[in-house]
C-alpha positions in Angstrom: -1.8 -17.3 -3.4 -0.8 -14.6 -1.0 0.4 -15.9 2.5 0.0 -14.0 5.5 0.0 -14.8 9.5 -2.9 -15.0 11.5 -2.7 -12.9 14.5 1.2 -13.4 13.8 1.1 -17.1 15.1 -0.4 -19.4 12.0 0.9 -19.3 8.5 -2.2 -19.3 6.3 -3.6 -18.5 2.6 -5.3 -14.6 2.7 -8.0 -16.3 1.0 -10.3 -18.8 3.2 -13.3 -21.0 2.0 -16.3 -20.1 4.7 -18.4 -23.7 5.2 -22.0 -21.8 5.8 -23.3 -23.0 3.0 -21.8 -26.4 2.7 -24.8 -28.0 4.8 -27.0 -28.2 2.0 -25.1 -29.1 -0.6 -24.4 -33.0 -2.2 -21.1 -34.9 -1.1 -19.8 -34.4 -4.7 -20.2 -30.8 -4.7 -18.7 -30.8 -1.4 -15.8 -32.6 -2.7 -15.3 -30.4 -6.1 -15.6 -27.0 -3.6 -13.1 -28.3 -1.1 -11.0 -29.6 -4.1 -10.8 -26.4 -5.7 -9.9 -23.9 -3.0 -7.0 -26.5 -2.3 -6.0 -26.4 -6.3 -5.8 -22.6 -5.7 -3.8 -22.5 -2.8 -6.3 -22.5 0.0 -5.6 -23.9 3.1 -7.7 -22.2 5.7 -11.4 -23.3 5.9 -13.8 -21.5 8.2 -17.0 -23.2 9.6 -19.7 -22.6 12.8 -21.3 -25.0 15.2 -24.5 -23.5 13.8 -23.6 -23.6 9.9 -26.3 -26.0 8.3 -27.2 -27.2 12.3 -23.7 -28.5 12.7 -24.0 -30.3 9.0 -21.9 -28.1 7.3 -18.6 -29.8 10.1 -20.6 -33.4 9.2 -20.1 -32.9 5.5 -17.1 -31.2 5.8 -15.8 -34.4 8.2 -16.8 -36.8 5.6 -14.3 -35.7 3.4 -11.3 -35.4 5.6 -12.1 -39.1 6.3 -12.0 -39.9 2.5 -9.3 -38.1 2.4 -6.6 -38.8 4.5 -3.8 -36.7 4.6 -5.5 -33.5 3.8 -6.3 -32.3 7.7 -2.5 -31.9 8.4 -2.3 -29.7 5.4 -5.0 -27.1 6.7 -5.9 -25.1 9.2 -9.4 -25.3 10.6 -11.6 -22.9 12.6 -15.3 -23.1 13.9 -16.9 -20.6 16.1 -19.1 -21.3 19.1 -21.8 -19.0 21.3 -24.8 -19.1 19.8 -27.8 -21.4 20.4 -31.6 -21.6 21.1 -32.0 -17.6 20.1 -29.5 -16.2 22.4 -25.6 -16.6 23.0 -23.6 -18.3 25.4 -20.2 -18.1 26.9 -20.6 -20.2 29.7 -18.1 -22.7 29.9 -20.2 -25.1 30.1 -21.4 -24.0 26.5 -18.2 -23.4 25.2 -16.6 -27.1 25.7 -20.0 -28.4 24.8 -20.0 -26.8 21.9 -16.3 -27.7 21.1 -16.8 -31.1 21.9 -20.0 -31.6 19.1 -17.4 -29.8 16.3 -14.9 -32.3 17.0 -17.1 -35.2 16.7 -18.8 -33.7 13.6 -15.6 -32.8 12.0 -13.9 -36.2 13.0 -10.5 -34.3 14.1 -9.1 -34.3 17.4 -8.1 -31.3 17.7 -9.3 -27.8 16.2 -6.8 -25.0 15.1 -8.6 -21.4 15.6 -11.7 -21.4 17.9 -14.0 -18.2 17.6 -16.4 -16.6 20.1 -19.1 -16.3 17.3 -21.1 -12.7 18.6 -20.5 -10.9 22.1 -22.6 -12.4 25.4 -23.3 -9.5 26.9 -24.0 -11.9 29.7 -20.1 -13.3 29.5 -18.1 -13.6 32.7 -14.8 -13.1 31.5 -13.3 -15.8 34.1 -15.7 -18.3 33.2 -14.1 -17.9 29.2 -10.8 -18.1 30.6 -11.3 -21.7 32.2 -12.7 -22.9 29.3 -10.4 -22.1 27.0 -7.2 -23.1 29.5 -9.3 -26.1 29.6 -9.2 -26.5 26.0 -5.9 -25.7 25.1 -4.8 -28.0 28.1 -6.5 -30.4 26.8 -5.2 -30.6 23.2 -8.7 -30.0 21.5 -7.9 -26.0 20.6 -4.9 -24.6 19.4 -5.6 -20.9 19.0 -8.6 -18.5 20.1 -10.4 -15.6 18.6 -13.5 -13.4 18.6 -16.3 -12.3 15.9 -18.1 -9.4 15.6 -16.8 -8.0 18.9 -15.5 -4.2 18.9 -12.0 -3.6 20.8 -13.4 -2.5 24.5 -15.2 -6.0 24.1 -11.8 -7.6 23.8 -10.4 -5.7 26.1 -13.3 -7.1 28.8 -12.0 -11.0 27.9 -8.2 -10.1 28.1 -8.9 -9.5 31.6 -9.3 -12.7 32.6 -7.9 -15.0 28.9 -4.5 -15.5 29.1 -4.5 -17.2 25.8 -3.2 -14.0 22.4 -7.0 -13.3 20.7 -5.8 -14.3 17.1 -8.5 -13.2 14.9 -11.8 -10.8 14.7 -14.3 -11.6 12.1 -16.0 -9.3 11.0 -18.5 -8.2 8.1 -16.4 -5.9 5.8 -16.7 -5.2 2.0 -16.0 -2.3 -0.1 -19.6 -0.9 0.3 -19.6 -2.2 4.0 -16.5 -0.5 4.6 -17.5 1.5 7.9 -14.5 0.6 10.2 -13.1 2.7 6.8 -15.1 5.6 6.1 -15.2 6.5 10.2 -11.0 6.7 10.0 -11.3 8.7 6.7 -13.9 11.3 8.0 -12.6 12.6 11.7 -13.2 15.5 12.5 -16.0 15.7 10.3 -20.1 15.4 11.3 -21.1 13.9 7.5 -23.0 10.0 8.0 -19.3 8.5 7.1 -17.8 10.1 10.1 -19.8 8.6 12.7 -17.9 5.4 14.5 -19.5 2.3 14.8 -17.0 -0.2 16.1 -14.4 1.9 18.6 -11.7 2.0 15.6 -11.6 -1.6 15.5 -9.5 -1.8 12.2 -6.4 0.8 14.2 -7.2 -1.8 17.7 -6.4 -4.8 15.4 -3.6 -3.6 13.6 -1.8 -2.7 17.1 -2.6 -5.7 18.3 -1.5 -8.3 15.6 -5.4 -9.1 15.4 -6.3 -10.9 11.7 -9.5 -8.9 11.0 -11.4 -11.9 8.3 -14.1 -10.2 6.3 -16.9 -11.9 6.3 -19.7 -11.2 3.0 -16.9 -9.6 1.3 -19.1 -8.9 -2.0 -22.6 -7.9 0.1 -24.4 -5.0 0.3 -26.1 -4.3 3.7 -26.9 -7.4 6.0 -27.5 -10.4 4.2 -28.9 -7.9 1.2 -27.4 -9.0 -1.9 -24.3 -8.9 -3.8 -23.3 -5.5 -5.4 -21.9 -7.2 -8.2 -23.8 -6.3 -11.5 -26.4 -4.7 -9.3 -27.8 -2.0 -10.8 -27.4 0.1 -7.4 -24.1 0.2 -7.7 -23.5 1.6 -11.6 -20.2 3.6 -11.0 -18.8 0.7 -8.8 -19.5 -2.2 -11.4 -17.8 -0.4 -14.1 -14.6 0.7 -12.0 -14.3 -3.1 -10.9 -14.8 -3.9 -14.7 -12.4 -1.3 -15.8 -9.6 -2.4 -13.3 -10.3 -5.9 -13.0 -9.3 -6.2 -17.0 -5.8 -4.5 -16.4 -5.0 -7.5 -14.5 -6.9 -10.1 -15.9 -9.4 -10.4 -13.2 -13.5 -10.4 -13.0 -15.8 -7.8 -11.2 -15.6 -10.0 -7.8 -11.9 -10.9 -7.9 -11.2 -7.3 -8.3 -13.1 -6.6 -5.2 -11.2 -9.2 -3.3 -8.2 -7.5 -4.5 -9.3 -4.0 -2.7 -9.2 -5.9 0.7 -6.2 -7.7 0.0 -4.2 -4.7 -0.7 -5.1 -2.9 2.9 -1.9 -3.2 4.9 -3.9 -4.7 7.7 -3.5 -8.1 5.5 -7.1 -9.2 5.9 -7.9 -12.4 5.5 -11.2 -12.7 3.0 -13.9 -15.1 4.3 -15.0 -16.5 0.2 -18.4 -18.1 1.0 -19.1 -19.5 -2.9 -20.0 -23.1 -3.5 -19.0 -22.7 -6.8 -15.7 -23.8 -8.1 -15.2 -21.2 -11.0 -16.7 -18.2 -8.9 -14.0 -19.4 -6.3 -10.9 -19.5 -8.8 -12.1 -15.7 -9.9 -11.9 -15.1 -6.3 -8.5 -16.8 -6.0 -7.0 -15.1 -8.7 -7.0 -11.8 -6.1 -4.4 -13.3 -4.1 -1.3 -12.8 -6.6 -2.5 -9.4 -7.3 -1.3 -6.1 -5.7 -3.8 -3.1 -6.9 -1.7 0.4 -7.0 -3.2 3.5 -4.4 -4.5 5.0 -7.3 -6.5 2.1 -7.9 -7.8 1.4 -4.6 -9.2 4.8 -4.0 -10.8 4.6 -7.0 -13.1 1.7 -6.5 -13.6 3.5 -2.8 -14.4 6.8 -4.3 -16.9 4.7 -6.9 -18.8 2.8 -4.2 -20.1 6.1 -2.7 -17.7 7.0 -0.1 -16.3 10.7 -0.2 -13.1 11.9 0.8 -13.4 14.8 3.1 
């Protein structure tokens, strides 16, 4: 499994399981999930207060405590902010919020802490004390944002003394905006128009980990555009490149954002233990330039 630094600070596998689905599912398939992404060199698991209404961190706690000896062997990292149909980055919120993880995960400390989605009500000194607090305190070791764009960032770096490690954001091949803007400057096609303030340049200047999140979607929460029949020329580029390396549709998709110098880090959000391996597989493999611009090109994205 490739290794790479988050945000320069925490060694960690490229590949991370992400707990939002773990909420519903039985303690044994919790256990083969969690078993599995270690077997494959996973040690970076990514959960939210909000996953499963904080049972996803129950479950998820459970097995640390059967367990012992795993939770020094991995690096965990909830988010925080949103609740009750709006978010919040009050302090109070924030060490609220930290606090029910901690209980729910039974840790006493967590690793990476992400704002979840931008408070455009957010007092920038009011983030700062919590997370002082927090580190102080022993219960965080490391911050981050999700889904903010850079001038965002830049707004809580006014006041957070503490290095922002790690942006999450939604990224696949056919999501691949923060992408197609950089490829198309200059240019007034639909791909040239800049949604996110050249978040993936901002991040790579500042040692930011961007973690793709629905790394295999299509659209928000629309479906996967593996075998879909949307996506013809795409499936059969993945198919055809995938086999040079022993690798299926999805793992060679994983393999597109693993080999962007920015060294990603791929949010994997599968409760399944094989469709996780496939997915693993990605991290040992290094696609040529060749290769990657042709499963761009063959997702619909020109080059100008």
């Amino acid at each position: 499994m490739k290794q790479i630094e988050i945000g320069g600070k925490i060694p960690a596998s490229a590949i991370s399981l992400g707990c939002m689905r773990m909420g519903n599912r039985s303690e044994k398939e919790i256990e083969q999930i969690i078993d599995c992404a270690l077997e494959n060199g996973i040690n970076f698991f990514d959960h939210a207060d909000i996953y499963g209404g904080g049972n996803s961190e129950k479950l998820f706690g459970r097995y640390l405590k059967s367990h012992p000896g795993v939770r020094e062997k991995i690096v965990i990292q909830t988010k925080c902010a949103i609740h009750d149909g709006q978010y919040d980055f009050s302090k109070e919120h924030i060490l609220r919020s930290v606090d029910g993880s901690l209980l729910r995960l039974g840790v006493e400390y967590i690793d990476l802490l992400l704002l979840h989605r931008p408070d455009t009500l957010m007092e920038p000194e009011e983030v700062a004390e919590a997370f002082s607090e927090l580190e102080n305190s022993g219960k965080v070791r490391h911050f981050g944002v999700s889904n903010h764009n850079p001038l965002q960032i830049e707004l809580l770096k006014t006041a957070v003394k503490q290095p922002l490690l790690v942006n999450q954001l939604q990224f696949s091949v056919t999501e691949a905006g923060m992408i197609t803007s950089g490829m198309n400057v200059n240019m007034k096609n639909p791909e040239s128009q800049m949604h996110d303030g050249s978040v993936l340049e901002y991040s790579r200047i500042k040692r930011m980990t961007i973690q793709t999140w629905s790394p295999f979607q299509f659209g928000f929460f629309k479906g996967s555009f593996i075998d879909n029949d949307d996506y013809p020329e795409l499936n059969s580029a993945l198919e055809k490149i995938g086999n040079k390396y022993g690798l299926s549709k999805t793992g060679t998709a994983a393999a597109w954002i693993l080999r962007h110098p920015a060294n990603m880090q791929l949010i994997a959000g599968t409760m399944n233990p094989e469709h996780l391996s496939e997915i693993c597989k990605a991290g040992d493999i290094d696609l040529t330039r060749a290769e990657w611009y042709e499963i761009y090109r063959s997702a619909g994205h020109c080059l100008p």
